[in-house]
C-alpha positions as CSV (number, residue, x, y, z in Angstrom):
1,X,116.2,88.1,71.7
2,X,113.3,90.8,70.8
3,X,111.8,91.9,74.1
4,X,108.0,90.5,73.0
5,X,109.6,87.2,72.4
6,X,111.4,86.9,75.8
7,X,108.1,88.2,77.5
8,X,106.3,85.4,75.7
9,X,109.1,82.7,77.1
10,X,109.0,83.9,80.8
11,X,105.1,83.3,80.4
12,X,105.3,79.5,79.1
13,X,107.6,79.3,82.2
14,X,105.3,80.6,84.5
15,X,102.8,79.1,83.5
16,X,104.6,75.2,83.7
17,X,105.7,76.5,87.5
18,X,102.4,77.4,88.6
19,X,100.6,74.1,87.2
20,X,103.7,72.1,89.0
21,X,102.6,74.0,92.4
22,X,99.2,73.6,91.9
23,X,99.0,70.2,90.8
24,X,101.8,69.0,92.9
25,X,99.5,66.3,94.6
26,X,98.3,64.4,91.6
27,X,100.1,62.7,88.5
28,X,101.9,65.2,86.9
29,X,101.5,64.3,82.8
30,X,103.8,66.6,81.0
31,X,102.1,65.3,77.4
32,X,99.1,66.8,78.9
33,X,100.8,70.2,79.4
34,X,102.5,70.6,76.5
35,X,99.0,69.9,75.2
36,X,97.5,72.6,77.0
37,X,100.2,75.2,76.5
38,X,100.4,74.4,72.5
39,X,104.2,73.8,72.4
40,X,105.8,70.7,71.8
41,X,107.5,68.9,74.8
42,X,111.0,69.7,73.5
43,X,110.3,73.8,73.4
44,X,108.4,73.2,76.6
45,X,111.3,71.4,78.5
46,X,114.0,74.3,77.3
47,X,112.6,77.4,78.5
48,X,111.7,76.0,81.4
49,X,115.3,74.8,82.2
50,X,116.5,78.2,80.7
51,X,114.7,80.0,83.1
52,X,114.8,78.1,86.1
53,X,118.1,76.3,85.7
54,X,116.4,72.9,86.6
55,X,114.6,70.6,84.0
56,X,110.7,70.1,84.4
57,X,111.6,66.6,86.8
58,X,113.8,67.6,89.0
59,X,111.7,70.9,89.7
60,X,108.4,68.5,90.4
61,X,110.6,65.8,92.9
62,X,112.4,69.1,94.5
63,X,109.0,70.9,95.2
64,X,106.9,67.5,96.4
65,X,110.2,67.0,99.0
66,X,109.8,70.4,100.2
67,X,106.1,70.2,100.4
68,X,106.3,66.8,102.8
69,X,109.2,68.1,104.6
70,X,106.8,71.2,105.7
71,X,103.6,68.4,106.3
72,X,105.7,66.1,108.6
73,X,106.2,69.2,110.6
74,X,102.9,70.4,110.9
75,X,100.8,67.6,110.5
76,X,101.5,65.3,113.6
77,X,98.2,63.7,113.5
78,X,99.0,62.4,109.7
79,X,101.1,59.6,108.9
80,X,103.8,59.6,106.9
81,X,102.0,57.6,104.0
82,X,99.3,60.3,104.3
83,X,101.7,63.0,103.5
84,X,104.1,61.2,100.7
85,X,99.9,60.7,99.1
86,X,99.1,64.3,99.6
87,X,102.2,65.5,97.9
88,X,101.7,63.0,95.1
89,X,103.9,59.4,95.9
90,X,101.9,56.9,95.6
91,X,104.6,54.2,96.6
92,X,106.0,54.8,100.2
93,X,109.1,53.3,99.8
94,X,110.3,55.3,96.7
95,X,108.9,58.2,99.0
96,X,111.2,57.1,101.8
97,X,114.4,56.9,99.3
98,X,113.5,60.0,97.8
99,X,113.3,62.0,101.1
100,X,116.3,60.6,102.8
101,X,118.9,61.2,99.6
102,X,117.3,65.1,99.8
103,X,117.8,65.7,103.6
104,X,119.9,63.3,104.7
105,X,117.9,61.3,107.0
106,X,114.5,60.0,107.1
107,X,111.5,61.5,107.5
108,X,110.8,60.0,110.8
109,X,114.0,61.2,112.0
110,X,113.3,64.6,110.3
111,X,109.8,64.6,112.4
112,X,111.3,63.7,115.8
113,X,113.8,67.2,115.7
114,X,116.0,66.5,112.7
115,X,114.5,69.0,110.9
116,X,115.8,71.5,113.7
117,X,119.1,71.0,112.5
118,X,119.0,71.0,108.3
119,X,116.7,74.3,109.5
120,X,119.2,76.2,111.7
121,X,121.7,76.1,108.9
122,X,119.2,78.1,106.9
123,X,118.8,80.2,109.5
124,X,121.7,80.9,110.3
125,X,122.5,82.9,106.9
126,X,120.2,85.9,109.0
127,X,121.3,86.3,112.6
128,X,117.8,87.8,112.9
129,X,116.0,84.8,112.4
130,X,117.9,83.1,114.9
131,X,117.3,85.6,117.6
132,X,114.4,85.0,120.3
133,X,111.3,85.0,118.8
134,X,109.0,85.5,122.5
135,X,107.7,88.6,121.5
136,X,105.8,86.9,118.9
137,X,104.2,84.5,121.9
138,X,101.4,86.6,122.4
139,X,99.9,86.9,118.9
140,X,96.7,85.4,118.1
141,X,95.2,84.6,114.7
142,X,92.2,85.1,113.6
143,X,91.2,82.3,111.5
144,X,89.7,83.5,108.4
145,X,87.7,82.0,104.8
146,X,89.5,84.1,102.2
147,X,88.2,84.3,98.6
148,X,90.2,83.2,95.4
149,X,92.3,86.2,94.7
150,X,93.5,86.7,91.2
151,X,97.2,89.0,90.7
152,X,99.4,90.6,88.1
153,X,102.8,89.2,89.5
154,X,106.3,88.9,88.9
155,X,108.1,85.8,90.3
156,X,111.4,85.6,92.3
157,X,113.7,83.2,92.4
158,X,115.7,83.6,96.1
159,X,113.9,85.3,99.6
160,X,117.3,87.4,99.6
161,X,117.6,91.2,98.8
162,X,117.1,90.4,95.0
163,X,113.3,91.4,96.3
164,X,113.5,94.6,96.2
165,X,114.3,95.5,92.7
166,X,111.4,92.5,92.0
167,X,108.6,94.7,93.9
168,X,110.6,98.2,92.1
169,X,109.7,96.3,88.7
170,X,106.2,95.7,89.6
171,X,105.6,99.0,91.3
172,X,106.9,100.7,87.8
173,X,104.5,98.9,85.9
174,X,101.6,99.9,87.9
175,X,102.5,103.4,87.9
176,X,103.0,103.4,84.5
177,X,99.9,102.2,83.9
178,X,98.0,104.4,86.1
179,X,96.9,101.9,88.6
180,X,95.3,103.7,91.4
181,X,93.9,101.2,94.0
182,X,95.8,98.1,94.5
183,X,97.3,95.6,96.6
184,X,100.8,94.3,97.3
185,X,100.9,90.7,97.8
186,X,103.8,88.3,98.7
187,X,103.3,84.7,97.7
188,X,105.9,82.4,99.4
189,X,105.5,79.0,97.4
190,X,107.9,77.4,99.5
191,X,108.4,77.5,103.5
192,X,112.1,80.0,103.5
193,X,112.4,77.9,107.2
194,X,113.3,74.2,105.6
195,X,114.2,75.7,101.7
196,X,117.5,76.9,101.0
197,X,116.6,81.1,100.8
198,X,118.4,81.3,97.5
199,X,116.3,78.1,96.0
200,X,112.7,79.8,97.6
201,X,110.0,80.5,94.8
202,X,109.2,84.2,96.1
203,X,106.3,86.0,94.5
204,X,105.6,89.3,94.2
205,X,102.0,90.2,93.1
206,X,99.6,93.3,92.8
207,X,95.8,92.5,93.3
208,X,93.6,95.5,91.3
209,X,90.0,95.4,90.1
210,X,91.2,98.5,87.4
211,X,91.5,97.0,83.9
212,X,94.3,97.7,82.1
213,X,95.2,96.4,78.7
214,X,99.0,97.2,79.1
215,X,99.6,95.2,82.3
216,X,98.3,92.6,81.0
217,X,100.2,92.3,78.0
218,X,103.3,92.8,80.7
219,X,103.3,90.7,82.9
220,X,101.2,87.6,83.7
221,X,97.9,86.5,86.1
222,X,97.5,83.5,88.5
223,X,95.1,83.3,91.3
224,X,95.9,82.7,94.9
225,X,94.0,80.0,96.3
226,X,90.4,80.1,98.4
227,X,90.1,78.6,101.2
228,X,90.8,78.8,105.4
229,X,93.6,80.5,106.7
230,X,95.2,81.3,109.7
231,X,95.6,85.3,109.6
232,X,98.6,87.1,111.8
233,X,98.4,90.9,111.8
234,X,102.3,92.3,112.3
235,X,104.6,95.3,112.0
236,X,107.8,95.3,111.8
237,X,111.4,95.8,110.0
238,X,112.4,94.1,107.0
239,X,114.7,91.3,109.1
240,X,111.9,90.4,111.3
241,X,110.1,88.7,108.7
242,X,112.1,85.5,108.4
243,X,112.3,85.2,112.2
244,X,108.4,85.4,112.5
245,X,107.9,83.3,109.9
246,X,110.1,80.5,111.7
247,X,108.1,80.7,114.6
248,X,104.9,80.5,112.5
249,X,106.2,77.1,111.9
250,X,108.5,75.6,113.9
251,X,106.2,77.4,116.9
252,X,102.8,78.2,116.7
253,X,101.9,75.3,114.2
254,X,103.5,72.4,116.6
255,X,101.9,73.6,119.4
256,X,98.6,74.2,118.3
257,X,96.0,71.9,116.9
258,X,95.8,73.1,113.4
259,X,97.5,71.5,110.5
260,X,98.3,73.2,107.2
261,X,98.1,72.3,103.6
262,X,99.9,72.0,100.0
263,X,98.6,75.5,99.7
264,X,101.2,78.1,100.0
265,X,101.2,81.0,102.9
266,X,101.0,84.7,101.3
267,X,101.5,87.9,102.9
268,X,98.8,91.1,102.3
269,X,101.0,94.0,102.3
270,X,99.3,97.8,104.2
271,X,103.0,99.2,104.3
272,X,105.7,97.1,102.2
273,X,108.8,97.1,103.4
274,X,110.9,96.2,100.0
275,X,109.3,99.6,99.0
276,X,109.6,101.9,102.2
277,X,111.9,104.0,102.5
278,X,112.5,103.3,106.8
279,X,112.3,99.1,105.7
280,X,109.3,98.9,107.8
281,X,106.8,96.5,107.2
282,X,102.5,96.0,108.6
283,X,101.6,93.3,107.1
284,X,98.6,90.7,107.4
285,X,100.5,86.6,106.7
286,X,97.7,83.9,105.8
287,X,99.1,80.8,106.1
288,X,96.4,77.7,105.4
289,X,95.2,75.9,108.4
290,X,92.7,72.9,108.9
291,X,91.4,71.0,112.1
């Protein structure tokens, strides 16, 4: 396969994933996005599955699972009808059959600490996340209106190691390109606490107001979403992440009054640690909050 040609099929992909995350909380009409993208249904349904292993249905039931099994954590005040509406069921029963065949148990048992345990055994793939997390006790957000930010990124299928050569890809191209000021920024579509790491949608972004015809023919854009966000200010080593993330939300979240949103967290990278050469890390995570 020419190289323009599979550059051209990872972008159709892309592009199908980020409507599915961004639309996950309305009706999902696939004639209507094959409309849009200007391929037929057929085409549109195998590259997807060819570069994402899943077809176009079970990737919009996974991610609406994994979006309410993150709201029933952090959104005590919201019943569980709210949330199966907000990540786009509109029958509570079907929502109810859906989410106990994916996790084993139902989502009131997953909100009263049931979660704890289908968590732990993702957790338990990085001793550090399972370590005490009380140093992270005394961090305070700010809480923060952030505008829409639009990025050159490269997605990631797995929050594993596969990262780093992700982040060496994207660094490459900016360099290549002569892109002076930039950003690195880490989308995590998914919560890595309650998703399987090697199923996470990880991605990896570079935010620049420098114009550059090359990148753009390279690698895609999508734009972060606006809104109000929790902000956390942290350095660190590479394994710490995971751990402070799982405090973020198993932690802080419960015991605060804010709830989050569909909208996924992203990190805002002053030192990355995929790209250091001592795996350090200072970092600013956003993670959507309302009250």
């Amino acid at each position: 396969m020419k190289k323009e040609t599979l550059e051209k099929r990872t972008k159709i992909a892309n592009d199908i994933m980020y409507y599915i995350y961004t639309h996950i909380d309305t009706h999902i009409d696939i004639e209507e996005l094959s409309y849009d993208l200007n391929i037929s249904k057929f085409h549109m349904h195998r590259i997807f599955k060819e570069a994402f292993g899943k077809n176009i249905y079970e990737s919009i039931k996974s991610i609406r699972l994994q979006k309410a099994a993150n709201l029933l954590l952090t959104n005590r005040y919201s019943t569980i009808s709210n949330i199966a509406n907000l990540c786009g069921y509109s029958s509570h029963s079907s929502f109810i059959k859906a989410f106990t065949n994916r996790f084993e148990m139902s989502p009131k048992l997953w909100r009263s600490g049931g979660y704890k345990v289908y968590s732990n055994k993702i957790m338990s793939q990085s001793k550090k996340a399972m370590e005490s997390k009380a140093e992270f006790s005394r961090l305070i957000p700010s809480i923060v209106k952030m505008p829409e930010i639009e990025c050159y990124y490269i997605r990631n299928k797995g929050y594993n190691i596969n990262i780093k050569p992700t982040w060496q890809k994207l660094h490459t191209l900016a360099l290549n390109n002569d892109i002076k000021e930039y950003k690195h920024i880490a989308l995590l579509h998914d919560n890595p606490v309650i998703t399987p790491l090697n199923e996470c949608q990880y991605i990896a972004c570079i935010k620049t107001d420098e114009k550059s015809e090359l990148l753009s023919q390279r690698v895609p854009k999508f734009k972060i979403s606006n809104g109000v966000y929790a902000k956390f200010d942290l350095k660190g080593h590479q394994g710490d992440i995971l751990k402070f993330i799982n405090w973020v939300y198993h932690e802080w979240l419960l015991n605060s009054d804010y709830e989050t949103t569909t909208k996924p967290s992203y990190i805002i990278y002053h030192k990355n640690n995929f790209l250091s050469l001592d795996n350090e890390f200072d970092m600013s995570f956003y993670v959507s909050v309302n009250y």
